[in-house]
BARO-241228 format. One record per atom (N, C-alpha, C): z, y, x. Coordinates in pm, whole numbers, padded with zeros to 5 digits, always signed. Atoms other than C-alpha are relative to their C-alpha. Layout:
# residues N
ZYX;...
***
This chain:
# residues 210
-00142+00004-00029;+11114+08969+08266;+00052+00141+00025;-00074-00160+00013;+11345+09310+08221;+00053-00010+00123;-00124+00006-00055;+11600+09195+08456;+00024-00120+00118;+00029+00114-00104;+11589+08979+08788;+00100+00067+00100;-00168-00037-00072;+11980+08947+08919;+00001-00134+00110;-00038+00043-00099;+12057+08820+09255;+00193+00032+00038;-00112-00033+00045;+12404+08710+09250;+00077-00105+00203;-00082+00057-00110;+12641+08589+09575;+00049-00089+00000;-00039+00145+00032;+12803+08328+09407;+00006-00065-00088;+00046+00061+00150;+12773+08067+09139;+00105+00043-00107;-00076-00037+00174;+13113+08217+08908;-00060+00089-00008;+00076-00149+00042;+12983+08570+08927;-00122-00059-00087;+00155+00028+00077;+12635+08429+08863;+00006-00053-00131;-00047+00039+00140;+12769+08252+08572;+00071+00090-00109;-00011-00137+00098;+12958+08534+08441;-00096+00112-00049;+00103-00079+00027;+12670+08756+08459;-00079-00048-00087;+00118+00111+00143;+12443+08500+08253;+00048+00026-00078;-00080+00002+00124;+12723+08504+07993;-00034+00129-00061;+00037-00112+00046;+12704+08862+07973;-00071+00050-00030;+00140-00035+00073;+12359+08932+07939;-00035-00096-00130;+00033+00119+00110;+12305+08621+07698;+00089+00055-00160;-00148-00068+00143;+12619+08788+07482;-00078+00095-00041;+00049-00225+00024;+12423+09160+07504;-00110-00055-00088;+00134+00010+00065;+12111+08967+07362;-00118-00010-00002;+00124+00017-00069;+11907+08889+07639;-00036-00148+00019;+00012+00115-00001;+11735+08549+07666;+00039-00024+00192;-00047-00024-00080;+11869+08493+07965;-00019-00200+00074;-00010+00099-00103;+11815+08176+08283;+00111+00033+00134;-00021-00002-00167;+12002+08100+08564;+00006-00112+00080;-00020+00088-00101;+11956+07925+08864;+00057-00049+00134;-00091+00041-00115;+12142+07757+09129;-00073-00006+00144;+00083-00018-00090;+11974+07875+09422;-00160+00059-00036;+00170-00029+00061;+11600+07996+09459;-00073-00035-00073;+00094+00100+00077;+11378+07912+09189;-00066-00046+00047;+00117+00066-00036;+11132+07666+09238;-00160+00085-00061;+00134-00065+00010;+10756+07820+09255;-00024-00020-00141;+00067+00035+00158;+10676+07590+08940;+00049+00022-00099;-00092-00014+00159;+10971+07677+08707;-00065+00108-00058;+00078-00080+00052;+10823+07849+08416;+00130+00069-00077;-00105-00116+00033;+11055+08162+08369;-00043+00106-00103;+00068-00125+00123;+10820+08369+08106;+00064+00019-00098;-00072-00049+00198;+11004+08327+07798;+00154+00086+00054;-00164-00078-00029;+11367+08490+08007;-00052+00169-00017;-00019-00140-00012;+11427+08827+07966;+00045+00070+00140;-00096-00036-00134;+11691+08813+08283;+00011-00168+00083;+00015+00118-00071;+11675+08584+08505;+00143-00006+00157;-00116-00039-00092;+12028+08518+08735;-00025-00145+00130;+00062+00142-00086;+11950+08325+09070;+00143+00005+00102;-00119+00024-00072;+12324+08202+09224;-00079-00035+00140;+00009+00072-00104;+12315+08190+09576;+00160-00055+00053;-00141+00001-00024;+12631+08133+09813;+00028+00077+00114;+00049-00128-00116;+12580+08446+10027;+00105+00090+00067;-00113-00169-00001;+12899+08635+10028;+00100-00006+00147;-00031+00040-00146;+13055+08482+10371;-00062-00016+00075;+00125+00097-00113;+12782+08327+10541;-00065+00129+00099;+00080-00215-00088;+12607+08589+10855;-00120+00047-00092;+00104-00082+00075;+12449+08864+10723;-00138-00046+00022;+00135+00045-00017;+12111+08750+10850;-00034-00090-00131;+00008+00072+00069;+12169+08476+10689;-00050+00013-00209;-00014-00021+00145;+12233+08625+10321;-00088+00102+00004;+00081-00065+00031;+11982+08874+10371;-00122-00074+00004;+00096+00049-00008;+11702+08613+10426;+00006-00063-00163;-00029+00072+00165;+11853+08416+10086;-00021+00067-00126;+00051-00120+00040;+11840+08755+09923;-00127+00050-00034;+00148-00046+00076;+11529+08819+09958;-00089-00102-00035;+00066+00140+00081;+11390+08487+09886;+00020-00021-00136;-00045+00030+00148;+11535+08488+09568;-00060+00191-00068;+00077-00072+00030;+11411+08844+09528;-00173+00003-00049;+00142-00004+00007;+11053+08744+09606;-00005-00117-00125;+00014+00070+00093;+11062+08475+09352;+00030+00106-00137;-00022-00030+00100;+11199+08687+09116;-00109+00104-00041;+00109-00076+00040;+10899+08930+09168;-00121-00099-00058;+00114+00087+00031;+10651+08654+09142;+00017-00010-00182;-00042+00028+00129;+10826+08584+08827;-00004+00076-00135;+00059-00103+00103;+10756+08915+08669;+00134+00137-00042;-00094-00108+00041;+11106+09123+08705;-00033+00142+00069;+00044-00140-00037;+11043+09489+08652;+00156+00051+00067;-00113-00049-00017;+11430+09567+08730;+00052-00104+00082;-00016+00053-00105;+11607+09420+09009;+00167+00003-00005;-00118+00011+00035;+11996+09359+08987;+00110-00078+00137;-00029+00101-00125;+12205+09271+09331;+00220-00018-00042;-00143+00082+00051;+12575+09095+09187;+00059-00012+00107;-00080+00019-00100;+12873+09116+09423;+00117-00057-00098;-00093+00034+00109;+13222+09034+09331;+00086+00155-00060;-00071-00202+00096;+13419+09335+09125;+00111-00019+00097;-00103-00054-00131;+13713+09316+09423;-00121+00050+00095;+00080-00073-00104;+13388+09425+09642;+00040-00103+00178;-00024+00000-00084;+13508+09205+09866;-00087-00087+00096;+00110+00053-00054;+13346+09111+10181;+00060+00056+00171;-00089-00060-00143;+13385+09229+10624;-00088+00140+00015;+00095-00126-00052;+13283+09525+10783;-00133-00028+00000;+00135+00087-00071;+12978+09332+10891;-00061-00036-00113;+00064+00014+00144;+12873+09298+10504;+00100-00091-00052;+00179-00055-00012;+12693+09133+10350;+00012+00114-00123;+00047-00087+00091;+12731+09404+10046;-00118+00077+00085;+00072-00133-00099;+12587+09667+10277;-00131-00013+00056;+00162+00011-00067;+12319+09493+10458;-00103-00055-00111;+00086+00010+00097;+12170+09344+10198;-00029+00081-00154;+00052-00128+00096;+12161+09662+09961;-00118+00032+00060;+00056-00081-00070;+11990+09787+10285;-00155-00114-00029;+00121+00102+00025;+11737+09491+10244;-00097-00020-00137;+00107-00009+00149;+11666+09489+09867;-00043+00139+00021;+00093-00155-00059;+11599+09863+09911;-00116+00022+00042;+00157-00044-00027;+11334+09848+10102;-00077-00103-00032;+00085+00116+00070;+11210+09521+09931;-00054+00100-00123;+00047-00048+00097;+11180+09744+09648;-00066+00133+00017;+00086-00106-00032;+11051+10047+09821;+00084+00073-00060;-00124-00089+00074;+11345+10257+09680;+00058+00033+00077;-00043-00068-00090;+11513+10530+09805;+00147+00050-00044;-00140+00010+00100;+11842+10503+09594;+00080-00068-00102;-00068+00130+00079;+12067+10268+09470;+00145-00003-00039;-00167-00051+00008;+12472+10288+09337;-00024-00188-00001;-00096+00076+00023;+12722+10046+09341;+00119+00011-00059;-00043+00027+00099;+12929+09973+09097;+00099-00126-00083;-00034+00126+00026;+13172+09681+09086;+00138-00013-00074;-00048-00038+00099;+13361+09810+08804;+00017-00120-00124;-00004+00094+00129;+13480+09557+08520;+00085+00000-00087;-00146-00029+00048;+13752+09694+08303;+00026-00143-00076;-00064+00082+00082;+13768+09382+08088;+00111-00089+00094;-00068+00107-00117;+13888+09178+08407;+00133+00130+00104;-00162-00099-00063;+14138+09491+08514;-00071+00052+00171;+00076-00074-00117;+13854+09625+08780;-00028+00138-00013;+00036-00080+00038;+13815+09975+08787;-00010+00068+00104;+00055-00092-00100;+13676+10203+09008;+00036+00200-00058;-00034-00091-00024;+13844+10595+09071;+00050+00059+00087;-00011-00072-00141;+13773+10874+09292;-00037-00086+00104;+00054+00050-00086;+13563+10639+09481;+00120-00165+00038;-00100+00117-00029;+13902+10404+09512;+00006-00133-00135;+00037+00129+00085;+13895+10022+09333;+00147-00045-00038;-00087+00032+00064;+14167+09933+09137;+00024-00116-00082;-00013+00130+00048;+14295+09560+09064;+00129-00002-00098;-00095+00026+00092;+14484+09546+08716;+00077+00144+00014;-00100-00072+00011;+14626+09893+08796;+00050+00051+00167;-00056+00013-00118;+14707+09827+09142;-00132-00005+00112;+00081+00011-00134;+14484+09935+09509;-00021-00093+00009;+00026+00146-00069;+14303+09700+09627;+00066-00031+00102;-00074+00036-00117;+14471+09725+09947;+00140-00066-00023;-00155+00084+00008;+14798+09648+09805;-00018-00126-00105;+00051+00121+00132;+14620+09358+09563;+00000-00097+00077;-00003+00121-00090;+14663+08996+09670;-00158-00028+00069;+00106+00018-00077;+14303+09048+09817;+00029+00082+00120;-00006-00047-00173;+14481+09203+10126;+00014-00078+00067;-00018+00120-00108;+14546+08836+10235;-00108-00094-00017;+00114+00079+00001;+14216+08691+10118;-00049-00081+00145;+00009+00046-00159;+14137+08431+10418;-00113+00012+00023;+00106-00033-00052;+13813+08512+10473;-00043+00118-00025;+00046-00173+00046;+13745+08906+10315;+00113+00048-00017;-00129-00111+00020;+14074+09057+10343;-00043+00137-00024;+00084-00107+00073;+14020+09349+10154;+00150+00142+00017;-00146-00077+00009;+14301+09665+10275;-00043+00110+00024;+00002-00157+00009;+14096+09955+10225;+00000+00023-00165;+00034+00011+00148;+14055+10024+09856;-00122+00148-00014;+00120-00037+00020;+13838+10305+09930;-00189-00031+00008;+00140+00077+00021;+13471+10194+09842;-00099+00101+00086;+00161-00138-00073;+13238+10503+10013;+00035-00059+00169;-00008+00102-00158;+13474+10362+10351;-00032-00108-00003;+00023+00140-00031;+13428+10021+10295;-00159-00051-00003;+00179-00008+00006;+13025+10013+10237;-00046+00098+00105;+00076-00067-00112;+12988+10275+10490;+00046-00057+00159;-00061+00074-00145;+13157+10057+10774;-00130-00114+00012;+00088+00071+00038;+12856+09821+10619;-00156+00008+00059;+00149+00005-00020;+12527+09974+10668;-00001+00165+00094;+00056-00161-00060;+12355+10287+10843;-00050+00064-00091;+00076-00046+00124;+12270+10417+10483;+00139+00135-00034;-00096-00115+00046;+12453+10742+10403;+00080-00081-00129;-00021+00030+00148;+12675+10659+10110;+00106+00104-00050;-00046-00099+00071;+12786+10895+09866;+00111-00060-00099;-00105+00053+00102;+13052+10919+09560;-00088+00091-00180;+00025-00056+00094;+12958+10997+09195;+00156-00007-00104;-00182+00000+00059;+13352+11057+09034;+00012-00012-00157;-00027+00043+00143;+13483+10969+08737;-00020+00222-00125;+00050-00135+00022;+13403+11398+08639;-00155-00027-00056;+00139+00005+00023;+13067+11342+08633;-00062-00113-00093;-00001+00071+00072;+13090+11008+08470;+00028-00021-00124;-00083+00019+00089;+13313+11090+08198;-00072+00140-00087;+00078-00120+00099;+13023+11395+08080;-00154-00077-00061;+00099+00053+00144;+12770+11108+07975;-00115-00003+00078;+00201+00061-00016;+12385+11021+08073;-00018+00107+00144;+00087-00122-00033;+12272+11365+08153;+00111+00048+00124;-00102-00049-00151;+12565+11453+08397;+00007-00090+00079;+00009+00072-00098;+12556+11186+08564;-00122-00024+00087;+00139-00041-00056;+12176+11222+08600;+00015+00044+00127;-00019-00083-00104;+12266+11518+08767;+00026-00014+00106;-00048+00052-00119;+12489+11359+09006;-00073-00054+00102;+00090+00036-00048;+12266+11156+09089;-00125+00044+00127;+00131-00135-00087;+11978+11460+09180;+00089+00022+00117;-00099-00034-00057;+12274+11573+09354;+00052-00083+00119;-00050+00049-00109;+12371+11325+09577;-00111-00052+00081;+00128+00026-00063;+11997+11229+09694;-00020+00108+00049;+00035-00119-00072;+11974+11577+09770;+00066+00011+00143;-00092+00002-00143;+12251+11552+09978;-00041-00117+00127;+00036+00101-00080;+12108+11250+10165;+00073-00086+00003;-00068+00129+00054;+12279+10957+10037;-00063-00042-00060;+00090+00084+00084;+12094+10648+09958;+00070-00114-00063;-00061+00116+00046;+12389+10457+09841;+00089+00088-00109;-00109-00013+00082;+12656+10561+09564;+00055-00085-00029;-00124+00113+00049;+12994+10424+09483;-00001+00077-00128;-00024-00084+00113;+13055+10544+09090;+00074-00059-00081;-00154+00001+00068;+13356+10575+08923;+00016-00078-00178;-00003+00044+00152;+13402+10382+08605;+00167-00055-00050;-00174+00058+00047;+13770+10305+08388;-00029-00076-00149;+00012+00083+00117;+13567+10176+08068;-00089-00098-00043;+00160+00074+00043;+13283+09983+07926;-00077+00129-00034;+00102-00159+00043;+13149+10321+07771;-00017+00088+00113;-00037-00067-00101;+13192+10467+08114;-00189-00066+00048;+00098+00132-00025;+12934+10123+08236;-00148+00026-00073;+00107-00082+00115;+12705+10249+07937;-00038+00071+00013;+00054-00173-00034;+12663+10572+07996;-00060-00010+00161;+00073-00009-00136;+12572+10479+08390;-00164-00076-00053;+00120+00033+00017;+12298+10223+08275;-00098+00046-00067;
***
C-alpha cells in the first residue's frame, strides 16, 4: 500500500477516495477502523473515515492512531492525515494534536499542512486561507456552531493547537517548483519548525508540493 489516509469525516473521506481512484490509484475506504481480517493487499490507498473532527482531542487522537496502526499492519509506506480545506476546528484541535500524535507514530520530525483545494474555491496565501476569494474569517465559517473559524491565518490557528513550532512556506517559494520548495523546507526545519502551513492558489501549485 503507497498511501494510508486517515480522514476526520466520512464526506472528506469520500472525496479523498474519489480523488485518488480518479489519479489512478486502486483505492479502499472504510467507515471507521479496519477490521484486523479485511484483506487490503490489492489497494494502493487505503482511506479510513473516522468522525474525529469535534469530539475531545483525546478522544480523536486515540481513533487516529488506531486507524493509523491498522493502516501500518496493512502495509502503508506513506501516511496521509485529511482535515477539512476550511481547516476548521477549536483552539483545543484536534488538527494540531493529532498532527502532534501521527508524528511521533511515525517517528518524524516534519510534517506541512496543506488544506488547499482550488477546485472547491480553497486556497491558501501568505499563510492566510481563502474561501471562494473571501477570508475565512469573513466566510460563513465565522458562525459555524461548533468550529467557528475567525482567524484566517493558518500558522495562528495551528499554533494556538499544539506545542510544535509551526512555520510558513509562501506562495514565493511555491510558485519556483520542487526544488525551491525543497529548499524551504531545509529552511524551515532549520529554523525549528516541525509543522508548515504552505501556500497553494492551483492544482500545479498541489503538484509541485507532492
Amino acid at each position: 500500500m503507497r498511501l494510508g489516509c486517515i480522514a476526520d469525516d466520512l464526506t472528506g473521506a469520500t472525496d479523498l477516495a474519489l480523488m485518488l481512484s480518479r489519479e489512478g490509484m486502486r483505492t479502499v475506504q472504510t467507515v471507521g477502523v479496519p477490521d484486523p481480517d479485511l484483506d487490503l493487499s490489492s489497494a494502493e490507498a487505503v482511506v479510513v473515515a473516522l468522525k474525529s473532527r469535534t469530539i475531545p482531542a483525546k478522544d480523536a487522537i486515540e481513533q487516529s492512531l488506531a486507524a493509523a496502526r491498522a493502516l501500518q499492519r496493512a502495509g502503508a509506506a506513506n501516511f496521509f492525515f485529511k482535515y477539512c480545506s476550511t481547516f476548521d476546528s477549536t483552539d483545543a484541535g484536534n488538527i494540531g494534536p493529532v498532527a502532534e500524535a501521527l508524528l511521533s507514530f511515525t517517528r518524524s520530525d516534519f510534517t506541512i499542512a496543506c488544506p488547499a483545494f482550488p477546485a472547491n474555491g480553497r486556497t491558501v496565501y501568505q499563510g492566510h486561507l481563502f474561501v471562494n476569494g473571501v477570508p475565512l474569517h469573513e466566510s460563513s465559517m465565522k458562525d459555524h456552531p461548533l468550529t467557528p473559524m475567525r482567524d484566517s491565518n493558518l500558522v495562528r490557528v495551528l499554533q494556538r493547537q499544539t506545542a510544535l513550532s509551526v512555520g510558513l512556506v509562501s506562495f514565493e517559494d511555491v510558485e519556483g517548483g520542487p526544488n525551491d520548495i525543497r529548499r524551504a523546507f531545509d529552511r524551515e526545519k532549520a529554523a525549528g519548525h516541525r509543522i508548515v502551513i504552505v501556500d497553494a492558489l492551483t492544482d500545479q501549485h498541489l503538484r509541485s508540493i507532492g
